[in-house]
DRENDO-1510 file (C-alpha; in Angstrom, 1 decimal, always signed):
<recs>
REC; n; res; u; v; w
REC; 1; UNK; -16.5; -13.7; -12.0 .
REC; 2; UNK; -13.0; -13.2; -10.3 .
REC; 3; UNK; -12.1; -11.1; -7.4 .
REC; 4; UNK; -9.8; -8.2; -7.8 .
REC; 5; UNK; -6.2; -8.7; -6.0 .
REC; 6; UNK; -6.5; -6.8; -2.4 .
REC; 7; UNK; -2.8; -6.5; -2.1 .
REC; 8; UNK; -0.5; -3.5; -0.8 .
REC; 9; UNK; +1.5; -6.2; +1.1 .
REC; 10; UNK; +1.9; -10.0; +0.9 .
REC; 11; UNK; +5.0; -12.7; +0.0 .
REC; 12; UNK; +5.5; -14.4; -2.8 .
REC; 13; UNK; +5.7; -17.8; -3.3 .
REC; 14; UNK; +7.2; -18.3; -6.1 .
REC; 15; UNK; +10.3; -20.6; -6.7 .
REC; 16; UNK; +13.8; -18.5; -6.7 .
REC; 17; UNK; +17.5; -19.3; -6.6 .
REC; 18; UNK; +19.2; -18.1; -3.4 .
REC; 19; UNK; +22.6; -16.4; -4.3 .
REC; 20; UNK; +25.3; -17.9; -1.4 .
REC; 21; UNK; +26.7; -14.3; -0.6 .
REC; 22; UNK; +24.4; -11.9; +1.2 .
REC; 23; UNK; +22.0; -9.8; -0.8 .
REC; 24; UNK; +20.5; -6.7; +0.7 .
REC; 25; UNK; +17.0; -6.9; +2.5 .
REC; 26; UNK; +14.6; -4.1; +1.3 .
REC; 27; UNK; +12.0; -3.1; +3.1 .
REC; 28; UNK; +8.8; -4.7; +2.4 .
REC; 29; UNK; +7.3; -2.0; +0.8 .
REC; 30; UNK; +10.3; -1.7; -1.4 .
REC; 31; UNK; +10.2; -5.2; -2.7 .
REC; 32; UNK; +9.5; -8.7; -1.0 .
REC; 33; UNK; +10.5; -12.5; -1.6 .
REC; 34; UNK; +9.6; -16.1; -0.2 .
REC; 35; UNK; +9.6; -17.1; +3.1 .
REC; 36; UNK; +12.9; -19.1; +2.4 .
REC; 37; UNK; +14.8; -16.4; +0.7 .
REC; 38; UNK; +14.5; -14.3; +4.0 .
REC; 39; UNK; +15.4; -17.1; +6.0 .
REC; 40; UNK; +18.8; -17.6; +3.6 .
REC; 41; UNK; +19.3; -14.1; +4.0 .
REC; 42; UNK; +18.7; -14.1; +7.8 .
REC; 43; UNK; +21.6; -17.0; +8.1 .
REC; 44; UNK; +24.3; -15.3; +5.5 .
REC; 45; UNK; +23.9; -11.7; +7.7 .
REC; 46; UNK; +24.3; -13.6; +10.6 .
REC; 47; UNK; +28.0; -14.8; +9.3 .
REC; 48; UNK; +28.8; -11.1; +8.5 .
REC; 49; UNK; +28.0; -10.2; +11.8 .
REC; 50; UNK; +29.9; -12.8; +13.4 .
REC; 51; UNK; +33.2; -11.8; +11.5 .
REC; 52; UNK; +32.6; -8.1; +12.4 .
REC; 53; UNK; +30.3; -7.2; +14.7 .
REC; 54; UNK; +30.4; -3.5; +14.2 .
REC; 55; UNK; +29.3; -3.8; +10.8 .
REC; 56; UNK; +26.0; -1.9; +11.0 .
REC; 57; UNK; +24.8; -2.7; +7.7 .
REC; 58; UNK; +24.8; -6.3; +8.2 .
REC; 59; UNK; +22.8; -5.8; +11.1 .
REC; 60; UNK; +20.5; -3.6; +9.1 .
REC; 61; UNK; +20.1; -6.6; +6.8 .
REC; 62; UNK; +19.7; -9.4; +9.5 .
REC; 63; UNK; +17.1; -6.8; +11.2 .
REC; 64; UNK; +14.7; -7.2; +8.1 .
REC; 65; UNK; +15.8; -10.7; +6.8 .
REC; 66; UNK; +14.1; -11.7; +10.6 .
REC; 67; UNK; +11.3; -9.1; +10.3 .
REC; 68; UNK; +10.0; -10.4; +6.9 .
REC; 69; UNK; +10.7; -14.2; +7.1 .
REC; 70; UNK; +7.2; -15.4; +8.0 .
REC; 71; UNK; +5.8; -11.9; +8.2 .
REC; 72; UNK; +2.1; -12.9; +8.6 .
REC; 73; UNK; +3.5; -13.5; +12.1 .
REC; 74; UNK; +5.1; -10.2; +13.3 .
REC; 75; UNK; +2.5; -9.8; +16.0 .
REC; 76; UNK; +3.2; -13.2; +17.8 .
REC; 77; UNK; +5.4; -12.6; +20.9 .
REC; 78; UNK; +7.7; -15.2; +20.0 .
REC; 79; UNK; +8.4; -13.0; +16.5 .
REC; 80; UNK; +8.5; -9.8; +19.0 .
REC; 81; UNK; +11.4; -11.4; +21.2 .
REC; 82; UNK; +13.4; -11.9; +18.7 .
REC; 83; UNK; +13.3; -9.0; +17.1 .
REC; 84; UNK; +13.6; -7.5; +20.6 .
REC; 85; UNK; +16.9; -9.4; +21.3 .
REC; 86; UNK; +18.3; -8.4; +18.0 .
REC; 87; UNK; +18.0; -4.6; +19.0 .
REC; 88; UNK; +19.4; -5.5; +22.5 .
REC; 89; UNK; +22.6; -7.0; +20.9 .
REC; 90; UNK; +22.9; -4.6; +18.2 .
REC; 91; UNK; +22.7; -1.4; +20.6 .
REC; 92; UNK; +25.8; -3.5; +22.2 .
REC; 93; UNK; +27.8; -3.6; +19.4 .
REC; 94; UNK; +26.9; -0.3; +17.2 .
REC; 95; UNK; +25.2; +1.7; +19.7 .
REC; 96; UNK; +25.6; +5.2; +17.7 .
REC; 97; UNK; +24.8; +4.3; +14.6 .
REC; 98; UNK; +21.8; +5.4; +11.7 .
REC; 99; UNK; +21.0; +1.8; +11.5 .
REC; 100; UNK; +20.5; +1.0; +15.5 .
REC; 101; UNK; +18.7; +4.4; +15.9 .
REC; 102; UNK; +16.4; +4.1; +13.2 .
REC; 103; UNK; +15.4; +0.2; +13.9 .
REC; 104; UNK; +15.2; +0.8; +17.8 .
REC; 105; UNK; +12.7; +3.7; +17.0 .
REC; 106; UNK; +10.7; +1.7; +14.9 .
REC; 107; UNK; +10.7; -1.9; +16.7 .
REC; 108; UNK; +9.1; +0.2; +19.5 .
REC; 109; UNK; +6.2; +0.7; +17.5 .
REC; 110; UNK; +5.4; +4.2; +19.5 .
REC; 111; UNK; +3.7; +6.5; +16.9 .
REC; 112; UNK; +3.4; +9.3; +19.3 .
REC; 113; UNK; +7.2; +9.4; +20.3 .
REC; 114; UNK; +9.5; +10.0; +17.0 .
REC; 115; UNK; +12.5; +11.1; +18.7 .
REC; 116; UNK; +14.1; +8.2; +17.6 .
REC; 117; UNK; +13.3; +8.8; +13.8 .
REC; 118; UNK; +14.5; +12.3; +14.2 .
REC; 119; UNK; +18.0; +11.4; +15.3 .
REC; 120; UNK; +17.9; +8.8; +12.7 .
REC; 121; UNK; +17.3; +11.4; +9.8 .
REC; 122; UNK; +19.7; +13.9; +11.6 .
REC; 123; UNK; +22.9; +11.5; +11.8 .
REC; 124; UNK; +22.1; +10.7; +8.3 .
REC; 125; UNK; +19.8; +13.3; +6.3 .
REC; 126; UNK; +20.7; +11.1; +2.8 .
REC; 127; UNK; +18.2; +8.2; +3.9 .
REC; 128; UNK; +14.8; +8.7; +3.7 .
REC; 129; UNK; +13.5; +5.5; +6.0 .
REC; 130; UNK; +12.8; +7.5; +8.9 .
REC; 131; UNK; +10.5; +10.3; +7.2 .
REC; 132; UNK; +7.4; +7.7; +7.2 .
REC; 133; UNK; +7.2; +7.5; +10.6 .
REC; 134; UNK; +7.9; +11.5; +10.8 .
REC; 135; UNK; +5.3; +12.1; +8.1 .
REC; 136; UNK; +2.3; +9.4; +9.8 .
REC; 137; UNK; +3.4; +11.5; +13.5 .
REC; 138; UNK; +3.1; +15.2; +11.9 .
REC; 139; UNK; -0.6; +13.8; +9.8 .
REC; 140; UNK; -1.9; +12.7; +13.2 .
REC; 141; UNK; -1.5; +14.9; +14.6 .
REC; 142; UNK; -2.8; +17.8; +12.1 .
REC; 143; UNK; +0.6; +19.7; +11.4 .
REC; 144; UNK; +0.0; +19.8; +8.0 .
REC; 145; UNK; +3.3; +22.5; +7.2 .
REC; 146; UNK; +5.6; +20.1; +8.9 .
REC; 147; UNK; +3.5; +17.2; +7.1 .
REC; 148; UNK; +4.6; +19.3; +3.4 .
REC; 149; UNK; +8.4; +19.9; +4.7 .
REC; 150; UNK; +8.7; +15.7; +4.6 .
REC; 151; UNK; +6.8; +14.9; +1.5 .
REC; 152; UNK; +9.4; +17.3; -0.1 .
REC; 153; UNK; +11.9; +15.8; +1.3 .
REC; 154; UNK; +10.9; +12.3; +0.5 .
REC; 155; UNK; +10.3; +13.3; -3.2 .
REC; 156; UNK; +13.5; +14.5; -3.1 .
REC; 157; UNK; +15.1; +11.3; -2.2 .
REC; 158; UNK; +13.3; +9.3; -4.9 .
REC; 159; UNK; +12.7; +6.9; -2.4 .
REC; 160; UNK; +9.4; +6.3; -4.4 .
REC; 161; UNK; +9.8; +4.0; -7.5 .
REC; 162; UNK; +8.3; +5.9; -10.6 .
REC; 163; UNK; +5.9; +2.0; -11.3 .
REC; 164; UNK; +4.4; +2.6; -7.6 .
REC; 165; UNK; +3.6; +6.5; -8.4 .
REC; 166; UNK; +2.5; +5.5; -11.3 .
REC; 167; UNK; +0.1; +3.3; -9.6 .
REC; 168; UNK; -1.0; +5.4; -7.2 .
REC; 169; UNK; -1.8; +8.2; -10.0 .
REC; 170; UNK; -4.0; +5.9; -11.5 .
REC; 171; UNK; -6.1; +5.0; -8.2 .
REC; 172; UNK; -6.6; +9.0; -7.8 .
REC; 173; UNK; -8.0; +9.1; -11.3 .
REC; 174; UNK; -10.4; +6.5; -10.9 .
REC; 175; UNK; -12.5; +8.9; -8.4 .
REC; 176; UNK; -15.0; +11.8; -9.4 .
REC; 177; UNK; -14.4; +15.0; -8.4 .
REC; 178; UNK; -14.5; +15.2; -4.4 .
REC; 179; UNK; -14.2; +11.6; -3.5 .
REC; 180; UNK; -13.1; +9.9; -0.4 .
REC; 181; UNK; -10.9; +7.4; -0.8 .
REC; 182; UNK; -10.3; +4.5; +2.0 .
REC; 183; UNK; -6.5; +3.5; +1.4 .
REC; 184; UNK; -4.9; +0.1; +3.2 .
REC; 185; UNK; -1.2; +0.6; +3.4 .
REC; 186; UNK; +1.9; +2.5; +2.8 .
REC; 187; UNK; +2.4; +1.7; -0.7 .
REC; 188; UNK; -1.5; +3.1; -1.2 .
REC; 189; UNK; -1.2; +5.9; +1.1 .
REC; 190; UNK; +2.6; +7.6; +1.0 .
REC; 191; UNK; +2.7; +8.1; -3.0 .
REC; 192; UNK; -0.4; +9.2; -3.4 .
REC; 193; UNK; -0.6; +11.7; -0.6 .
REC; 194; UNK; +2.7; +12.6; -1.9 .
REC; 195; UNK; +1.1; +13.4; -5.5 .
REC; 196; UNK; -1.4; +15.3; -3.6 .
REC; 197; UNK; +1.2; +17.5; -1.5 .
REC; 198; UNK; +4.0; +17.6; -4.0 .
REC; 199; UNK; +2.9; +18.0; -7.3 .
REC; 200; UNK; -0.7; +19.4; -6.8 .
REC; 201; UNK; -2.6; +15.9; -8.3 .
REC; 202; UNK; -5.9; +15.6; -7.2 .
REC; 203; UNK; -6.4; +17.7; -4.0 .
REC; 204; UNK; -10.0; +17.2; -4.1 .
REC; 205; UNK; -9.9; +13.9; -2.8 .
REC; 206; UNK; -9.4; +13.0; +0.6 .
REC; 207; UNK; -7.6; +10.3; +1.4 .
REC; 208; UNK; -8.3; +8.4; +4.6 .
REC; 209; UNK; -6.3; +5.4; +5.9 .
REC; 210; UNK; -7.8; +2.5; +7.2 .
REC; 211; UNK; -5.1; +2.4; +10.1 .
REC; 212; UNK; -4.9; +5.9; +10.6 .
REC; 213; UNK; -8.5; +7.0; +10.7 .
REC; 214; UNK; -9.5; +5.3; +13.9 .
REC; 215; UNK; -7.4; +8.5; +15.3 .
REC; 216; UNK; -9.9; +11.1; +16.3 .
REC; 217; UNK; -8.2; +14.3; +15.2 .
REC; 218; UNK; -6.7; +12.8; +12.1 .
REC; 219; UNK; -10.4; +11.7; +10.8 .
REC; 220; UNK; -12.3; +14.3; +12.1 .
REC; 221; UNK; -9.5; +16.7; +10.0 .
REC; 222; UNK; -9.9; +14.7; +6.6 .
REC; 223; UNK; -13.6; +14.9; +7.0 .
REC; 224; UNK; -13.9; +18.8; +7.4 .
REC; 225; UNK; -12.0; +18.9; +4.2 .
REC; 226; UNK; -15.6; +18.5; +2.9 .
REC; 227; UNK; -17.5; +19.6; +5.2 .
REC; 228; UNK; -18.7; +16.2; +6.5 .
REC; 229; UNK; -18.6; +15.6; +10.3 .
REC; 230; UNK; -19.1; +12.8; +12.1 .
REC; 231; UNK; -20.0; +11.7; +16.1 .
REC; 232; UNK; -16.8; +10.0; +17.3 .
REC; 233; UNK; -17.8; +9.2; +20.1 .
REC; 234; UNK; -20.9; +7.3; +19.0 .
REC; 235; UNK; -18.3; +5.6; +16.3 .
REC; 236; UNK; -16.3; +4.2; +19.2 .
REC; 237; UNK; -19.9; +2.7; +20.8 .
REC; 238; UNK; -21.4; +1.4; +18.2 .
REC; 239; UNK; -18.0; -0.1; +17.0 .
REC; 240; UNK; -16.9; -1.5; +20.2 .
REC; 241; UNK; -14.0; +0.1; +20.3 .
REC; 242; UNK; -11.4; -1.0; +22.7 .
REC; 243; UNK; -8.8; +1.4; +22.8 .
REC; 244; UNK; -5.8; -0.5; +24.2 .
REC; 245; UNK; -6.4; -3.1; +21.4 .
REC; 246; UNK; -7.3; -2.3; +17.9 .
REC; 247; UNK; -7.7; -5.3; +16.3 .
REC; 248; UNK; -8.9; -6.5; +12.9 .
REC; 249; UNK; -12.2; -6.9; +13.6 .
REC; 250; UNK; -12.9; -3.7; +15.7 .
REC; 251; UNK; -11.4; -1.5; +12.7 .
REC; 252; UNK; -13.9; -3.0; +10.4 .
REC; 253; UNK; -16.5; -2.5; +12.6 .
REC; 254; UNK; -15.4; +1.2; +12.5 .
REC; 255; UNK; -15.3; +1.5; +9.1 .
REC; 256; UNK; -18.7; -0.1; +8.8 .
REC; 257; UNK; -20.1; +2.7; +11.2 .
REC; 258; UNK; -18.2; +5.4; +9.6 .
REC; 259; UNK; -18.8; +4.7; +6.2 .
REC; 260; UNK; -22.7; +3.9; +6.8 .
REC; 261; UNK; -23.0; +6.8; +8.9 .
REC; 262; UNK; -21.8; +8.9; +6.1 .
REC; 263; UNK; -23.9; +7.8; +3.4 .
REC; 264; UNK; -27.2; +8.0; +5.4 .
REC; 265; UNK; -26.1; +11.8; +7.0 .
REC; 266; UNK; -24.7; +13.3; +3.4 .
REC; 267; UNK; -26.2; +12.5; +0.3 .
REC; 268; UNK; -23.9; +13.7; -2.3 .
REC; 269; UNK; -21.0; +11.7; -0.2 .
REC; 270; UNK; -18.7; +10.1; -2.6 .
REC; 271; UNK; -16.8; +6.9; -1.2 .
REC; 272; UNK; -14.0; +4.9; -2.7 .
REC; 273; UNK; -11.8; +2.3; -1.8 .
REC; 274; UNK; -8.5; +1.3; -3.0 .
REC; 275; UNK; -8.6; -2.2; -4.4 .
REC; 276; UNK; -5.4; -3.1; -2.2 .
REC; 277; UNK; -8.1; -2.5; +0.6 .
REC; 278; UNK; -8.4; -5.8; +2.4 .
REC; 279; UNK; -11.5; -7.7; +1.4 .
REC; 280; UNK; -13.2; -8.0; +5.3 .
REC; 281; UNK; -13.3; -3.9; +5.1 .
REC; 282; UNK; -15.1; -4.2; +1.8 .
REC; 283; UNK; -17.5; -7.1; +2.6 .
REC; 284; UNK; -20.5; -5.5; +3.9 .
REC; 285; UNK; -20.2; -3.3; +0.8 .
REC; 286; UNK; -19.4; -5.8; -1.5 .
REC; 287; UNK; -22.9; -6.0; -3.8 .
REC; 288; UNK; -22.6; -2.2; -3.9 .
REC; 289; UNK; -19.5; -1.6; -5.0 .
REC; 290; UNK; -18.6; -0.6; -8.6 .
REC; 291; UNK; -15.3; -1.2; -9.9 .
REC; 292; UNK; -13.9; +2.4; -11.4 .
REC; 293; UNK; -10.2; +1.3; -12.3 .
REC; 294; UNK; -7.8; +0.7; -9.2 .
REC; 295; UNK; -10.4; +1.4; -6.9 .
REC; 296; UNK; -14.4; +0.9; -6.3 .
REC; 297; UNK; -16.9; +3.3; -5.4 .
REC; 298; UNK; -19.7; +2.8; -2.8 .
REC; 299; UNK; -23.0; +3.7; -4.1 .
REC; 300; UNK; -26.6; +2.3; -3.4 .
REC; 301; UNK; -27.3; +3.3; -6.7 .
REC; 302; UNK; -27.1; +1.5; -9.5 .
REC; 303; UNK; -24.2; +2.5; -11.5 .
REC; 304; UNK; -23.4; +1.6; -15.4 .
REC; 305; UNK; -19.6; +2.1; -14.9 .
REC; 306; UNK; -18.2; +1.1; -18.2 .
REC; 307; UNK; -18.5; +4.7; -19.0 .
REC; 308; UNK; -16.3; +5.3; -16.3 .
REC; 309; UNK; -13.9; +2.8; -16.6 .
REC; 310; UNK; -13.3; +3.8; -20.6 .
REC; 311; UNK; -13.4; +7.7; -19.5 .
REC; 312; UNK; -10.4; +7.0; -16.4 .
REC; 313; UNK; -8.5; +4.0; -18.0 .
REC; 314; UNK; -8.4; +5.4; -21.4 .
REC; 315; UNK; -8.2; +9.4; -20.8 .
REC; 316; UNK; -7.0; +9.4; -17.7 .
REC; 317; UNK; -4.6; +6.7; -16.6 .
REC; 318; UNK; -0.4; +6.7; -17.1 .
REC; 319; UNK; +0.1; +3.5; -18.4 .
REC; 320; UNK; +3.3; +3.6; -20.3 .
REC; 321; UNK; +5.3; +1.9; -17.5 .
REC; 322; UNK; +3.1; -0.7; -16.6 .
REC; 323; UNK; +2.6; -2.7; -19.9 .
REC; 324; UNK; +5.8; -1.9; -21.4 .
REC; 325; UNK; +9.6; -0.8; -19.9 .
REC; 326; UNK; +12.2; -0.6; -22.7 .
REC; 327; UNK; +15.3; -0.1; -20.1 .
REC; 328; UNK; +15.7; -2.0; -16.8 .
REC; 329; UNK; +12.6; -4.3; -16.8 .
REC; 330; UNK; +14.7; -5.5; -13.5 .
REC; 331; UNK; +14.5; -3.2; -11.1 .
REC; 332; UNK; +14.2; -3.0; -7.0 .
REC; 333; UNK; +10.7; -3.4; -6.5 .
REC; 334; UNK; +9.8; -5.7; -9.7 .
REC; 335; UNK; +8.5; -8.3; -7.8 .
REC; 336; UNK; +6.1; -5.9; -5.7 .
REC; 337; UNK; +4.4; -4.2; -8.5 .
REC; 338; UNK; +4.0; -7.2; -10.6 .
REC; 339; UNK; +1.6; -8.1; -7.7 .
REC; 340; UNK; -0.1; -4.9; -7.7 .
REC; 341; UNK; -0.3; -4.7; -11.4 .
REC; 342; UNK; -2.6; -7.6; -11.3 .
REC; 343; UNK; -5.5; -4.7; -9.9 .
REC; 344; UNK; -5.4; -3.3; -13.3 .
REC; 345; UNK; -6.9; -6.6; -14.5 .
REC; 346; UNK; -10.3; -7.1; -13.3 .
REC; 347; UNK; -10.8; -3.1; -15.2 .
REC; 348; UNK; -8.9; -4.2; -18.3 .
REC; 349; UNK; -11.3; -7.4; -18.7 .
REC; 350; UNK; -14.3; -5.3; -18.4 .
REC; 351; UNK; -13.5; -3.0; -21.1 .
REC; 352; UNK; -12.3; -5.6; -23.3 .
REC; 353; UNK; -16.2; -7.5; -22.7 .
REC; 354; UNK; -17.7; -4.6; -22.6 .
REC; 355; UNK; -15.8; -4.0; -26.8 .
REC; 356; UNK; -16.7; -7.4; -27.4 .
REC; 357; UNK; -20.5; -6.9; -26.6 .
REC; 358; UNK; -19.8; -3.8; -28.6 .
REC; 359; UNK; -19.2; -5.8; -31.8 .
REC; 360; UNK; -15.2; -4.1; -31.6 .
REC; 361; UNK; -13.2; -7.3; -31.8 .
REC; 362; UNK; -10.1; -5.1; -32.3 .
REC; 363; UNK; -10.2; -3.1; -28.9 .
REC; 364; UNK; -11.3; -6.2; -27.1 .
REC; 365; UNK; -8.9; -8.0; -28.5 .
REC; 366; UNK; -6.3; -5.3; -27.5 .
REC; 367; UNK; -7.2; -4.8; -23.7 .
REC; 368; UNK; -7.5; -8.5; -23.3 .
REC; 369; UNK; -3.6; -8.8; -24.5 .
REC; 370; UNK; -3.0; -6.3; -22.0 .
REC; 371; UNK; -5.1; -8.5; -19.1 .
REC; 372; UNK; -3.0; -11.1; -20.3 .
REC; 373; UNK; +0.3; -10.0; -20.2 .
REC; 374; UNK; +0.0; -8.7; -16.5 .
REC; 375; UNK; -1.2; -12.1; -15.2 .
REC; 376; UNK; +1.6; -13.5; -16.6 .
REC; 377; UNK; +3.9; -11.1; -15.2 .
REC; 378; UNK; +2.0; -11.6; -11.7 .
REC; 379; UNK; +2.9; -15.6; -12.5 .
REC; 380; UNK; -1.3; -15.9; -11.4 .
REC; 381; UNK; -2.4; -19.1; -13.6 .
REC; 382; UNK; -6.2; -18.6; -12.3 .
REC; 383; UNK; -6.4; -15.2; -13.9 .
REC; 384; UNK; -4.5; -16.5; -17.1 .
REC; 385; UNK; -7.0; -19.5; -17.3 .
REC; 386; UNK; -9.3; -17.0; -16.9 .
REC; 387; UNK; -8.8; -14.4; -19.1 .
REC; 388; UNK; -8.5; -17.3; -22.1 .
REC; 389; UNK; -11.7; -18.4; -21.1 .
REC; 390; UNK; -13.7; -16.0; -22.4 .
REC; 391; UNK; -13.0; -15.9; -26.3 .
REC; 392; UNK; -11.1; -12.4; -26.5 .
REC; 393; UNK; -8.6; -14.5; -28.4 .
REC; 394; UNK; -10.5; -17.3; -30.9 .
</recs>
């Protein structure tokens, strides 16, 4: 049995060539590389700087080549500093610019004070970057009109690649009606509460992230869309909850509480994670959890969900762009949702055994290929290995 891939972000490790001119640095929820290919980039900003220091979007660049080179280690102060010092030089030598205002807003990691990203967004309305911070302010804080105003605005912009909507339209059709969903990150939260607010998909479910819900208002708000309330209070205790530092460990406690807590209080509760959920939030759960499509659904119950993986995967799910793009197979973000594709996997086996037990070689046969083909895209020999393994193929 193989594990689901519990991404929304991680780096790749995989071999590239490193172009000797400067290539822009996305952010990483647009698209990410190696460790080395930041690093490159980090150095060949750094040159552009030094020839013209008022050149704000090599700063831009050298901002993120820094942030993201070794980005398992943004918290360490060492990481902070230099971030720090790049802000300190660059509000030297641009000092009025999008780029300084938006990155000095958002290196100061202050949820509650978004001034910053509001001058950002003012001196330069044609870049969505700063309406994240905006949009995770204004749901916080339960302004839910203002919340509306910037998903508009950040459909507008197409920020969103159509793959990653794609994706996240699939997770909200793996839930039954009324679900709660647990989401991990911004490429599992934005789009699909985005679908939700924009274009009307699947307002029943309430979507909670992980990161967000330890705020009282913003959980006890997405709770009371069904109903369902909850001691906070007694959360905090029970979790241990030290409010000056919410680490790992104390958010899973949290989610432990809240989720049991839940379950034992409502019966007809209906919880779901996304599979880019990371595994510790999951692992108390983890021998009731039933695998739905892109996410899993926490039941004590039994549940023979090979009904529900043929009814959301084969009525439900937009698949067109995921197996198959006939223009522009390379596009920003490639590399990201080849990673993410691999959750489609672990539901795509399933059916395909679940055909085979069936005595239908053909549709085995069929969702196996499609298995197949995403591992390769996600370069992941272990799931090639073993998705051959099992004689979809002899």
């Amino acid at each position: 049995m193989f594990r689901p891939i519990f991404i929304s972000i991680v780096l790749l490790t995989f071999a590239s060539i490193y172009p000797q001119s400067p290539q822009k640095v996305y952010r990483i929820t647009q698209e990410y590389y190696s460790n080395d290919w930041y690093k490159t980039q980090s150095d060949l900003w750094k040159k552009e700087i030094d020839k013209n220091p008022q050149n704000a979007a090599a700063w831009e660049n050298y901002y993120y080549a820094n942030r993201y080179a070794r980005f398992e280690d943004i918290d360490s102060t060492e990481k902070q500093r230099k971030l720090a010092q790049i802000i300190d030089e660059m509000g030297r030598a641009i000092p009025d610019s999008y780029e300084y205002t938006l990155l000095r807003a958002w290196n100061s990691h202050d949820v509650k004070d978004i001034s910053g990203f509001e001058k950002a967004y003012k001196i330069n309305p044609a870049r969505p970057d700063p309406l994240y911070n905006m949009i995770t302010h204004y749901e916080l804080n339960n302004d839910l009109t203002k919340v509306e105003e910037l998903y508009k605005a950040l459909y507008k912009a197409q920020d969103t690649i159509t793959p990653l909507l794609d994706y996240n339209y699939n997770v909200l059709m793996s839930l039954e009606q009324d679900g709660i969903l647990f989401t991990n990150g911004d490429n599992d939260t934005y789009p699909a509460r985005m679908l939700q607010v924009v274009k009307g998909v699947r307002p029943d479910v309430t979507i909670i992230n992980i990161g967000m819900g330890m705020a009282e208002k913003y959980l006890i708000r997405k709770l009371k869309e069904h109903n369902y309330t909850v001691d906070y209070n007694s959360l905090k205790q029970e979790a241990h909850v030290d409010p000056d530092n919410y680490s790992t460990d104390m958010k899973v406690r949290f989610i432990k509480s809240l989720v049991t807590g839940l379950t034992a209080k409502y019966r007809d509760v209906k919880i779901y994670f996304a599979l880019t959920v990371y595994d510790p939030f999951k692992v108390s759960f983890k021998d009731e959890l039933y695998l739905t499509g892109l996410a899993e659904h926490y039941t004590k119950s039994p549940l023979d969900n090979v009904a529900l993986l043929r009814k959301n995967i084969e009525g439900e799910f937009r698949l067109d762009d995921v197996l198959q793009k006939w223009y522009g197979e390379d596009y920003v973000g490639q590399n990201m949702m080849s990673q993410m594709n691999l959750n489609y996997v672990p539901a795509f086996v399933k059916l395909a055994e679940h055909y085979q037990l069936a005595g239908d070689p053909w549709r085995a046969t069929r969702w196996a290929k499609k298995a197949l083909m995403l591992a390769k895209n996600g370069k992941n020999d272990e799931l090639v290995q073993f998705i051959g393994s099992k004689g979809f193929f002899d």
